[in-house]
C-alpha positions as CSV (number, residue, x, y, z in Angstrom):
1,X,109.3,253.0,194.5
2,X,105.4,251.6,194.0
3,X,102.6,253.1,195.8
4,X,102.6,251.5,199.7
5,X,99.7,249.4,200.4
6,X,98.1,251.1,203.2
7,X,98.8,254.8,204.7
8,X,98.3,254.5,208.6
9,X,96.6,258.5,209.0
10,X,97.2,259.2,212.7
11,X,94.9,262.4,213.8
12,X,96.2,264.3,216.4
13,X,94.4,267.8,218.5
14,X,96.8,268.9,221.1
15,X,97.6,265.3,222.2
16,X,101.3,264.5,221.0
17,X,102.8,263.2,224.5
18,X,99.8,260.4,223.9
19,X,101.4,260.0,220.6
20,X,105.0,259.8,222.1
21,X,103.8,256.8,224.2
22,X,103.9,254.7,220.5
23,X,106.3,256.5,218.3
24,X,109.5,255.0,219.4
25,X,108.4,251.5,218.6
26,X,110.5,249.7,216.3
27,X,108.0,247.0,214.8
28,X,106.0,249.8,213.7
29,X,108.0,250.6,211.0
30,X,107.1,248.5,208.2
31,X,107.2,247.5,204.6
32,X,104.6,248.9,202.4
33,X,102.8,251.0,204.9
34,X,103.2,255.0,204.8
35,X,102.7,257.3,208.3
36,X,100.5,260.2,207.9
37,X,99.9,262.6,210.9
38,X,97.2,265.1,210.5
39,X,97.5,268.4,213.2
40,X,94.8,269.7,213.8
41,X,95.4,272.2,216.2
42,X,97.9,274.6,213.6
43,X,98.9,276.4,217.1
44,X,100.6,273.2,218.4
45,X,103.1,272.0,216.3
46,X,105.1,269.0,217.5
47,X,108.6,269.8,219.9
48,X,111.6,269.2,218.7
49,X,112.0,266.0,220.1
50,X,108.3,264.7,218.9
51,X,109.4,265.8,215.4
52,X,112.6,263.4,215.1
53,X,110.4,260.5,216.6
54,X,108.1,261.4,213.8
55,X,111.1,261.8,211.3
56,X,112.4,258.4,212.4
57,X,109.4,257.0,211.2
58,X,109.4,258.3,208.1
59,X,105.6,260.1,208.8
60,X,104.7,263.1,206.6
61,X,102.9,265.9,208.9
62,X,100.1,267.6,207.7
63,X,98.7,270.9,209.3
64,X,95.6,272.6,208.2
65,X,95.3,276.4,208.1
66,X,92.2,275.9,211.0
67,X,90.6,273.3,213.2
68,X,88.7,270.9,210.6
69,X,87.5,268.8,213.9
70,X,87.0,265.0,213.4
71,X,86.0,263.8,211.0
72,X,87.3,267.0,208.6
73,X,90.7,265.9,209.8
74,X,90.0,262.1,208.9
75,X,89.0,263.6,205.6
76,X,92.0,265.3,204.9
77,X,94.2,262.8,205.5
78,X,93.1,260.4,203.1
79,X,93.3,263.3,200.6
80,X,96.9,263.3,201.5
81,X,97.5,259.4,201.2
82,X,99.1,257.8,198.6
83,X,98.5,254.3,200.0
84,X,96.2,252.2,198.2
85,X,94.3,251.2,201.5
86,X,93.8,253.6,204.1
87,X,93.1,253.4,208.2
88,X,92.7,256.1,211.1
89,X,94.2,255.8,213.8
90,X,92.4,258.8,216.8
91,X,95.3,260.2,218.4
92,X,94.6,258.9,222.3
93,X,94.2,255.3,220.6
94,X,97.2,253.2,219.9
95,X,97.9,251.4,216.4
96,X,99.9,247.6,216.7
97,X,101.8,246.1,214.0
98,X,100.3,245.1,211.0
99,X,100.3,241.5,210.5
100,X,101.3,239.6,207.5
101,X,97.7,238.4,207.2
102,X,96.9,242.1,206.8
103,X,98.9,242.6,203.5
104,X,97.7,239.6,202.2
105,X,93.9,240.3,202.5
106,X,94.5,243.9,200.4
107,X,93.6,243.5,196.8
108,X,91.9,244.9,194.2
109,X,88.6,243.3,195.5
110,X,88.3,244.5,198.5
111,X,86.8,247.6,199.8
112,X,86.9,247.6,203.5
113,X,88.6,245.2,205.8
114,X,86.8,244.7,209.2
115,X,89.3,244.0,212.5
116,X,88.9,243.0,215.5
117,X,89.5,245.7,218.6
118,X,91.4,245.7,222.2
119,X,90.7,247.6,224.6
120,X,92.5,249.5,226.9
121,X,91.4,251.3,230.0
122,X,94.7,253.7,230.4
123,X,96.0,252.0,233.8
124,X,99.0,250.2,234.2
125,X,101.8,249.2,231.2
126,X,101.0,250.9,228.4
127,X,100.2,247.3,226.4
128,X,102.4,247.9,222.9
129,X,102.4,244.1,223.0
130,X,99.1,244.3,222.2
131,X,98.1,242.7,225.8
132,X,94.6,243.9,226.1
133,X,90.9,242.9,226.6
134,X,89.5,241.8,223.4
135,X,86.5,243.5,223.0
136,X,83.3,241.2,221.9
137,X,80.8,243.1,219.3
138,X,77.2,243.3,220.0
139,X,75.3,242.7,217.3
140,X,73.5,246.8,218.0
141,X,73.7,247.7,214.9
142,X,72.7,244.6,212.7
143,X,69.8,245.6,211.7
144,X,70.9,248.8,209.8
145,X,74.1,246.7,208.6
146,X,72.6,243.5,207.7
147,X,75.9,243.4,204.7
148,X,78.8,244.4,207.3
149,X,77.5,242.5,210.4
150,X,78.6,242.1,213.0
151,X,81.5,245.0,212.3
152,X,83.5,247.3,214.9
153,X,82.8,250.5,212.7
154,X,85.1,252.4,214.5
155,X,88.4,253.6,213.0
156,X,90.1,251.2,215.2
157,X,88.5,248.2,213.3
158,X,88.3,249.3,209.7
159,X,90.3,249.5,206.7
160,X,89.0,250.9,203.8
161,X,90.1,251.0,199.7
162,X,91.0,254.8,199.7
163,X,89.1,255.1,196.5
164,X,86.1,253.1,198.0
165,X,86.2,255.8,200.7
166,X,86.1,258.7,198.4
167,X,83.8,257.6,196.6
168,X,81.6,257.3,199.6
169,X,82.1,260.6,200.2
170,X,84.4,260.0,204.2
171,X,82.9,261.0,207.2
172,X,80.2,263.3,207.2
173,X,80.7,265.9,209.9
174,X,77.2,266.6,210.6
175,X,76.8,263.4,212.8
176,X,79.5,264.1,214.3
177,X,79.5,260.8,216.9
178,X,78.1,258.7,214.9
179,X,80.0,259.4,211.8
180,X,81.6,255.6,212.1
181,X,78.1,254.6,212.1
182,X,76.7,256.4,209.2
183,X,79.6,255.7,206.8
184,X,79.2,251.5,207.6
185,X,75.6,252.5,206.4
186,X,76.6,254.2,203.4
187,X,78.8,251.7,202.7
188,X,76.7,248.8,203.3
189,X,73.8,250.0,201.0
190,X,76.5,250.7,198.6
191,X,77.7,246.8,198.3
192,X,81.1,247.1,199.3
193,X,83.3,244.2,199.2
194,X,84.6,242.9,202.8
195,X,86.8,240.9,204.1
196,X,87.6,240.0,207.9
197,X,91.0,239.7,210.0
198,X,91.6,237.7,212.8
199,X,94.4,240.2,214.0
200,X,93.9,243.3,215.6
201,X,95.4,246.3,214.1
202,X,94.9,248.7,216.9
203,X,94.1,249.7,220.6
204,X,91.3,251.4,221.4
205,X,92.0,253.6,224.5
206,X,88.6,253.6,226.6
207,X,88.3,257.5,228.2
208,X,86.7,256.7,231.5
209,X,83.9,259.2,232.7
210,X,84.2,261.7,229.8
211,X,80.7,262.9,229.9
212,X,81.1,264.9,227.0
213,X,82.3,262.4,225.2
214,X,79.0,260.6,226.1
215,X,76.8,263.4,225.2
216,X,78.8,264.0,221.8
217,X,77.8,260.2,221.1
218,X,74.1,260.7,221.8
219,X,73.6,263.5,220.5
220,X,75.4,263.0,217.1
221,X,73.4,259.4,217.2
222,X,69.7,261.3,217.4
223,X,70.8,262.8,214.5
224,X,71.8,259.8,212.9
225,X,68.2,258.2,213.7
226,X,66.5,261.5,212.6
227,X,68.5,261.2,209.1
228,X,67.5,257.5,208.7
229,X,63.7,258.0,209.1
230,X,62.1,256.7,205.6
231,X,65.6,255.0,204.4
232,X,65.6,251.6,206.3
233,X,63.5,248.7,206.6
234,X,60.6,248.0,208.7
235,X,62.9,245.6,211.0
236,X,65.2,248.5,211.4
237,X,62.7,250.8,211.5
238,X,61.6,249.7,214.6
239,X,65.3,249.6,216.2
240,X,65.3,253.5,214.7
241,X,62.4,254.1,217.1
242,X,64.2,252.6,219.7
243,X,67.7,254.1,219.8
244,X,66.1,257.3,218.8
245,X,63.9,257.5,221.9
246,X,66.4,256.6,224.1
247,X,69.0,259.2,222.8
248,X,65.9,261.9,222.6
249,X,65.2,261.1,226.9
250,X,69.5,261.3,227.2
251,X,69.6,264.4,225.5
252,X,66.5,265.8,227.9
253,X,68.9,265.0,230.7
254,X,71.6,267.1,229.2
255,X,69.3,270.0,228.8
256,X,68.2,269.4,232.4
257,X,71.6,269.6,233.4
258,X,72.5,272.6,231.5
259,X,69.5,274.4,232.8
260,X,70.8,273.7,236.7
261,X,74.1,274.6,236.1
262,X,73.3,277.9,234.4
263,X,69.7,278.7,236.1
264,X,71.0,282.4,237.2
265,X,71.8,283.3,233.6
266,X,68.4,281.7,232.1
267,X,66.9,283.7,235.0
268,X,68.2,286.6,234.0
269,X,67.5,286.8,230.0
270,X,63.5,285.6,231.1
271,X,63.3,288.5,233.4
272,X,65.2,290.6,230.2
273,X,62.7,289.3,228.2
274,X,59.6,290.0,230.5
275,X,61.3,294.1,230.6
276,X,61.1,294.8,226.8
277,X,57.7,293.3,226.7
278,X,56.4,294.8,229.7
């Protein structure tokens, strides 16, 4: 049997009856496309009935000794794959049926393919019909991606050559937020070779008021901007400046928050520290 075209890599932390919502779905189950499902929490192995629906669909499981976290678990996967195009798919999102225009845009050529993305905000039907809001890209990021623009650089609208994405070097956990981000960049000064779809591949499920999630996105962004200092243009030099002062004032407000919610136990190691010196 030849090598399928693309291996769909589905990451998955503790989060397998958000899985079960997709798994049963028959038009998933396509020609030329291999399942991959990356555990990474090794202390929560599917039940028994989540591992037929992943047997049914043919999916390989793959469990790491330890918690890689994100982008470590994106990583892996594609070290697992044997398809010749690879695409992640975070486990609270929800992959659609590949399209025939899909299979025709991977070849040799191409490096990444860029997708559209719907959005769903997690009321109602779950939408495997792919009935959701079409989200419309802002141009944010043109500036540092002048080669991709305008791109959805999430998971949920890329593609990419699994050897393009080794070679890149995958996500790098240290911006951990903005890993999308600083991959498109990487890839962008490298030249890849893109093409576009006009159908969506995926839902993108939005979380609403995860705060954490929020602060994990600034806070992996600031070190994003911090990283790029001396590697961009003057044009996006000045939108470095921006973003980075913007996340810089967010992340004050974290701190501020952190300090009000634990002011007893800052209290106490300054009046430990005051004792020993005193």
């Amino acid at each position: 049997m030849s090598a399928p075209h693309i291996t769909r890599i589905v990451t998955c932390h503790r989060q397998w009856p958000l899985l079960a919502r997709w798994l049963r779905e028959s038009s998933l189950r396509q020609e030329g496309v291999e399942w991959l499902v990356v555990n990474d929490a090794p202390d929560d192995p599917p039940q028994p009935e989540l591992a037929a629906l992943l047997s049914d669909l043919a999916a390989r499981l793959v469990t790491p000794d330890f918690n890689r976290g994100r982008s470590g678990a994106r990583n892996l996967g594609v070290s697992e794959a044997v398809g010749l195009f690879c695409e992640h798919i975070d486990g609270d999102d929800m992959p659609l049926p590949l399209a025939p225009e899909v299979f025709r845009l991977l070849d040799s050529r191409v490096d990444l393919v860029l997708f559209p993305v719907l959005e769903w905000d997690g009321t109602g039907d779950v939408p495997l019909d792919g009935a959701a809001e079409t989200r419309t890209i802002k141009p944010a990021w043109s500036a540092f991606l002048p080669n991709l623009s305008p791109a959805d650089v999430r998971p949920a609208g890329t593609i990419w050559r699994r050897e393009s994405f080794l070679r890149l070097g995958g996500y790098d956990a240290r911006f951990e937020g903005s890993e999308d981000l600083q991959l498109a960049w990487r890839a962008d000064r490298a030249g890849v070779q893109i093409v576009r779809c006009n159908s969506p591949k995926q839902i993108y499920v939005k979380q609403p008021g995860g705060s954490e999630r929020d602060r994990l996105f600034t806070e992996g962004h600031r070190r994003l901007w911090e990283w790029l200092e001396g590697r961009v243009n003057r044009e996006a030099a000045n939108q470095r400046r921006l973003w980075l002062g913007k996340d810089v004032l967010q992340g004050a407000g974290w701190a501020c928050r952190d300090l009000y919610r634990h002011h007893r136990a800052v209290t106490f190691f300054a009046q430990s520290v005051i004792h020993k010196l005193f």
